[in-house]
C-alpha positions in Angstrom: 63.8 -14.9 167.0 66.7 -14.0 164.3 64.8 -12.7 160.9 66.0 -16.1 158.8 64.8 -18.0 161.5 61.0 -16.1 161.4 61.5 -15.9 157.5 62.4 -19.6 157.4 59.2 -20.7 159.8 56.7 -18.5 157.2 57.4 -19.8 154.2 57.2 -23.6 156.3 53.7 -22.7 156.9 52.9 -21.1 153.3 54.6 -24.0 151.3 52.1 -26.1 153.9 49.0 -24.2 152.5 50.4 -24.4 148.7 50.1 -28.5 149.0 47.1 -28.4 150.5 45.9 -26.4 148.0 47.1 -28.4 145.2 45.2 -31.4 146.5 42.1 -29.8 147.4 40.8 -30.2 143.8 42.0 -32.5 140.8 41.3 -30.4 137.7 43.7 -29.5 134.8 43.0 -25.9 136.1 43.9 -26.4 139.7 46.7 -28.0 138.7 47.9 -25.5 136.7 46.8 -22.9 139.3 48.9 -24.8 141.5 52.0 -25.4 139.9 54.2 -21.9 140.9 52.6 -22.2 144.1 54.5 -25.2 145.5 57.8 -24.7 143.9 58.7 -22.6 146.4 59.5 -19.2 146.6 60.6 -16.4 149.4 57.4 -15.7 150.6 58.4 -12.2 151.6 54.8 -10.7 151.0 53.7 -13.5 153.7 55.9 -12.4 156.3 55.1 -8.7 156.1 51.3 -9.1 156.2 52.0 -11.5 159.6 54.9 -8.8 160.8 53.2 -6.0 160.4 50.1 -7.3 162.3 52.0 -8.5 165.2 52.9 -5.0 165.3 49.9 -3.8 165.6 48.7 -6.5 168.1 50.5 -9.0 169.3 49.0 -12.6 168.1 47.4 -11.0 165.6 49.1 -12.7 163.2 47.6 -15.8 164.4 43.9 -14.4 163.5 44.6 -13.2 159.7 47.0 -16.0 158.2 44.7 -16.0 155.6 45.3 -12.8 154.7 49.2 -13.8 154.1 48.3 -16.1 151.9 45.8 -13.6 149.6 49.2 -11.6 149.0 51.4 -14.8 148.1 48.8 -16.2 145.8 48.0 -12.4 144.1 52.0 -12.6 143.8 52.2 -15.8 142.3 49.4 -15.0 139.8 50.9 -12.1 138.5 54.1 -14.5 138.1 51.8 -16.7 136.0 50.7 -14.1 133.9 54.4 -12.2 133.6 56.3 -15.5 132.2 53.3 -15.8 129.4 54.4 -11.8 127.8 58.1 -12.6 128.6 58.2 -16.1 127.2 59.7 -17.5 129.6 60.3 -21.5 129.7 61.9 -21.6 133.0 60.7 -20.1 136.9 62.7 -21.1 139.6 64.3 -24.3 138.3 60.8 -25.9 137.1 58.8 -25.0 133.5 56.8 -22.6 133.8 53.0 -23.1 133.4 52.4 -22.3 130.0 54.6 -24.4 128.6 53.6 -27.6 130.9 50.0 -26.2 129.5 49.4 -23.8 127.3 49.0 -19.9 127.3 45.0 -20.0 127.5 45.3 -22.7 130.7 47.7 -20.3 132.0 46.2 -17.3 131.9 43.3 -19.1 133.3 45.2 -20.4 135.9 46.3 -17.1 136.9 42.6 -15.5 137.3 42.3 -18.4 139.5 44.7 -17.3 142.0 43.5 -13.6 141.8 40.2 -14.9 142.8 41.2 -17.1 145.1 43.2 -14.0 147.0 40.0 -12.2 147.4 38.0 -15.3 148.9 40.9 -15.8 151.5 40.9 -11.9 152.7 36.9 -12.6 153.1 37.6 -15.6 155.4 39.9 -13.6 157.7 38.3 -13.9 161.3 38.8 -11.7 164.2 38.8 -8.9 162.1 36.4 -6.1 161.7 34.0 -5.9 159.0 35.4 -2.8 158.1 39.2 -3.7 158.1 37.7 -6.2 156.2 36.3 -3.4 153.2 39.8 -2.1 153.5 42.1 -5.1 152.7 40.2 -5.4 149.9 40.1 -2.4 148.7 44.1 -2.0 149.4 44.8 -5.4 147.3 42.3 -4.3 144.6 44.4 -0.8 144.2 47.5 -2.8 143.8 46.6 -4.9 141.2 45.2 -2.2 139.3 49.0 -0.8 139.7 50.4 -3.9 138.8 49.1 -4.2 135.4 50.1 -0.2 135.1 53.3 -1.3 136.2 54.0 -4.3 134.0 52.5 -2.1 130.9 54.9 0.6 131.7 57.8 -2.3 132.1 56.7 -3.7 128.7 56.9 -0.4 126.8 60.4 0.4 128.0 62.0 -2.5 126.3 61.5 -0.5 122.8 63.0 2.5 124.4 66.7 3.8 125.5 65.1 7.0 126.5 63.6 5.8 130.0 63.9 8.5 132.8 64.9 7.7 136.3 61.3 9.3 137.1 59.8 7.1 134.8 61.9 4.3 135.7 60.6 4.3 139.9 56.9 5.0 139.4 57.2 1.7 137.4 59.0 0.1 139.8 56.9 1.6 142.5 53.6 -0.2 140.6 55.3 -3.4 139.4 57.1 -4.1 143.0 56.3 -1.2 145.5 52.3 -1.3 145.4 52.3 -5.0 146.6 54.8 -5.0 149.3 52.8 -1.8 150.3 50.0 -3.8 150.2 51.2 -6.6 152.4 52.0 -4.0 155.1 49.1 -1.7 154.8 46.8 -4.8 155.3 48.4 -6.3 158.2 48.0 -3.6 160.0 44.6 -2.1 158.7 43.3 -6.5 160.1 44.9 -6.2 163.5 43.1 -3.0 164.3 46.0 -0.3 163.9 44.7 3.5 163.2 45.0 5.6 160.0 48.6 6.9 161.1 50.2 3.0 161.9 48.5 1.6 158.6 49.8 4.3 156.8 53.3 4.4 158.2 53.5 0.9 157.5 52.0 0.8 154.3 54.6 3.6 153.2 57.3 1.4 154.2 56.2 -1.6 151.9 56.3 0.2 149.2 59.8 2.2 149.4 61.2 -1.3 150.4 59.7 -2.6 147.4 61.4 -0.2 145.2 64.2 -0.9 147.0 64.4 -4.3 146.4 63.8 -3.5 143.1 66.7 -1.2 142.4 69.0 -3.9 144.5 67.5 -6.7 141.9 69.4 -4.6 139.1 72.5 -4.5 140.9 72.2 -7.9 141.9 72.0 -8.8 138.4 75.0 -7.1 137.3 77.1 -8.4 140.2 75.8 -11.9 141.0 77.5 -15.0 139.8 75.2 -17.3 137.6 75.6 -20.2 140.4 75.0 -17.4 143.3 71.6 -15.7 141.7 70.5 -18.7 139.9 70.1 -16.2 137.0 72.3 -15.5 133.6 75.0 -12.7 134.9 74.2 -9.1 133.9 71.3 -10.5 131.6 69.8 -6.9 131.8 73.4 -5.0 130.7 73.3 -7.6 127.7 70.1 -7.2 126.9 70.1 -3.2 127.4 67.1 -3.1 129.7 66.3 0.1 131.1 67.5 -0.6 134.8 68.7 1.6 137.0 72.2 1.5 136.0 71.5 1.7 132.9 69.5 5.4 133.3 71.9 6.5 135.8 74.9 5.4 133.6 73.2 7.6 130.8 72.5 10.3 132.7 76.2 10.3 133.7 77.7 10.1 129.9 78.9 6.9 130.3 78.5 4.4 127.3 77.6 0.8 127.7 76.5 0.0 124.0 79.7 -2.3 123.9 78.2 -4.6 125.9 75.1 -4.9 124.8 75.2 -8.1 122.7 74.3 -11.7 123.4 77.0 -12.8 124.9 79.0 -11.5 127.6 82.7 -13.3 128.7 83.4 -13.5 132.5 86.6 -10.4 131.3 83.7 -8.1 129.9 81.2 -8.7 133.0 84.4 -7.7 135.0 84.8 -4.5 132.8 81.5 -3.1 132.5 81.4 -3.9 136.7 84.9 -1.8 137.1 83.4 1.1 134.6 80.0 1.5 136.8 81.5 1.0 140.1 84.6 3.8 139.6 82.2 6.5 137.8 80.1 6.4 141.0 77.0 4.8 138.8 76.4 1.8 141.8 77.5 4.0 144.6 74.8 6.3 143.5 72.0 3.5 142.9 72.7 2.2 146.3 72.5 5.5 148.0 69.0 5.6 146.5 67.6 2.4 147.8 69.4 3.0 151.3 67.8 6.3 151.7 64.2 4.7 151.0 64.2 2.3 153.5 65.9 4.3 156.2 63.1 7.0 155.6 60.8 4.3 155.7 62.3 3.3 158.9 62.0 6.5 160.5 58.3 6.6 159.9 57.8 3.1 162.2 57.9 5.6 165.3 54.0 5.3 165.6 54.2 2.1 166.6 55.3 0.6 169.5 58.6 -1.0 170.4 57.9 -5.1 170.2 59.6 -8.3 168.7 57.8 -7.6 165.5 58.4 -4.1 164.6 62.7 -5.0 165.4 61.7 -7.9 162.5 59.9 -5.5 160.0 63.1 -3.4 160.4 65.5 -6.0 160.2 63.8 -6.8 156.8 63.9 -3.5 156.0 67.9 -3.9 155.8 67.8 -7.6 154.4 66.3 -5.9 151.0 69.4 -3.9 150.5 71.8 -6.0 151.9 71.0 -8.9 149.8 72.9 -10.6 147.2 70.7 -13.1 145.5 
C-alpha cells in the first residue's frame, strides 16, 4: 500500500471514532470536547502508533487501535488548550472552541480529552499489563513536556534573543515528545524489546522536530491558498523560528519586514535574501539529517510492509509543502 493510500485509510477510521464519539453523549461539554475532533485533521500521530506496531508484529495494529486514538485525542486537547493562550478565532476553517463556548468550557473541554486518552490506552487488549504501565507512563512524560514546551514557546514571543539550542529543545517538547510518543507506544503494545521501542521512539521525536523546523519554512514559502495559512505570518510577526535564529546568527537583517503587512514583492524579497545567504539550505540540512539518523536506527527491526511505511513517513515530513 502507497503511504497516502495507508495515510488516507487511518484518518477514515479516526474521523469514524470522532463521530461516534460526538454522539455518544449530549452535553454542552461533550460537545465542546468534540468539536476539533471531527473537523478533521492529519491524523499523523494515529498512523505511527498503528505503523509502528505492525512493525513490531504484524496485526498488531488491529489489537491497540485504541491506543491510536489516546494520541489523536491528547493531540487535539492540547489544540484546545493552545488556541485559548494564542487567541485564536479560527482552526482549520471552523471557530475554534472557545469562541463557539467560552474559555472556561474550553479549557474544560480539553481536560476532557486528556482524560479520555488515558481511559482508551487502559482499554487496549491483547496487550500486556505491563506494556500497558508503559504507554502510560510514555504519554504521561509527554504531556508533562508539552506544557514545558508550550511555556518555553510562550516566553519567546517577548524575546529576539532565542538560541537555536533553545529554539529545538522547545520544539523537541512542543512537537518531538508526542510523535515520540506515538512510536514509542506502538511498539512498547505489540511486544517489541527495549532496543525496537527505543529506536522507534527516537525516530518520532527527531521527525517531530523535523516537521517542526519544515512548518517554518513552509510558512515562509507556502502560498495562502496552498497552506491554508496567512504567508510568512511568522517573518511578519518576528517569531523566533528557525530562520529567523539562523538568519541572526548569520548577520543577516530581517527587521524590514517585520510589520503587519507584507506585499506578494516583499514575501518574494525576504524568500530571495534567505534562500542566497544559505539561511534555508542550512535549515533544511538540519531536518534532513534528523530523520535520516533516525532512519538508520530502524535496523533493529525487521524488514516488513510497515517499517518501508514508517520510513516513507519519515521523508513525507521533510518533503512536505503544506
Amino acid at each position: 500500500m502507497k503511504l497516502d493510500e495507508y495515510l488516507k485509510s487511518v484518518a477514515a477510521k479516526v474521523d469514524m471514532e470522532a463521530e461516534e464519539y460526538s454522539k455518544a453523549v449530549d452535553t454542552t461539554l461533550q460537545k465542546a470536547a468534540s468539536h476539533l475532533l471531527v473537523s478533521g485533521g492529519k491524523r499523523l500521530r494515529p498512523a505511527l502508533v498503528l505503523l509502528s506496531a505492525d512493525s513490531i508484529r504484524k496485526g498488531a495494529s488491529e489489537d491497540i487501535f485504541q491506543a491510536a486514538l489516546a494520541l489523536e485525542w491528547t493531540h487535539t486537547f492540547t489544540l484546545v488548550h493552545d488556541d485559548i493562550m494564542d487567541g485564536d478565532s479560527l482552526r482549520r476553517g471552523r471557530p475554534t472552541v472557545h469562541v463557539v463556548w467560552n474559555e472556561a468550557t474550553a479549557i474544560l473541554a480539553g481536560d476532557v480529552l486528556y482524560a479520555n486518552a488515558f481511559e482508551y490506552l487502559c482499554r487496549v487488549k491483547n496487550a500486556t499489563a505491563e506494556s500497558k504501565v508503559i504507554a502510560v507512563q510514555m504519554l504521561a512524560h509527554s504531556c508533562h513536556e508539552l506544557c514545558e514546551g508550550q511555556q518555553e514557546d510562550v516566553s519567546f514571543e517577548t524575546r529576539s534573543d532565542v538560541t537555536l539550542e533553545e529554539y529545538l529543545s522547545m520544539v523537541r517538547k512542543k512537537t518531538g515528545v508526542l510523535y515520540a510518543a506515538a512510536a514509542g507506544i506502538g511498539a512498547a503494545l505489540a511486544g517489541g524489546d527495549v532496543k525496537q521501542i527505543s529506536a522507534l521512539y527516537t525516530l518520532g521525536l527527531n521527525t517531530g522536530i523535523a516537521f517542526q523546523i519544515q512548518d517554518d519554512i513552509i510558512d515562509l514559502l507556502a502560498p495562502s491558498e496552498v497552506s491554508g495559512k496567512d504567508q510568512a505570518s511568522d517573518l511578519r510577526e518576528n517569531k523566533q523560528s528557525i530562520l529567523a535564529i539562523l538568519a541572526r546568527d548569520g548577520g543577516i537583517d530581517l527587521s524590514a519586514y517585520h510589520k503587519p503587512e507584507l506585499s506578494k514583492e516583499e514575501i518574494s524579497e525576504a524568500i530571495n535574501l534567505l534562500e542566497t545567504s544559505g539561511v534555508l539550505d542550512k535549515a533544511r540540512g538540519m531536518a534532513e539529517k534528523l530523520i535520516n539518523d533516525s532512519k538508520a536506527g530502524l535496523s533493529v527491526l525487521p524488514d516488513s510492509e510497515a517499517k518501508t511505511l514508517i520510513l516513507e513517513m519519515a521523508d513525507f515530513f521533510v518533503a512536505r509543502k503544506y
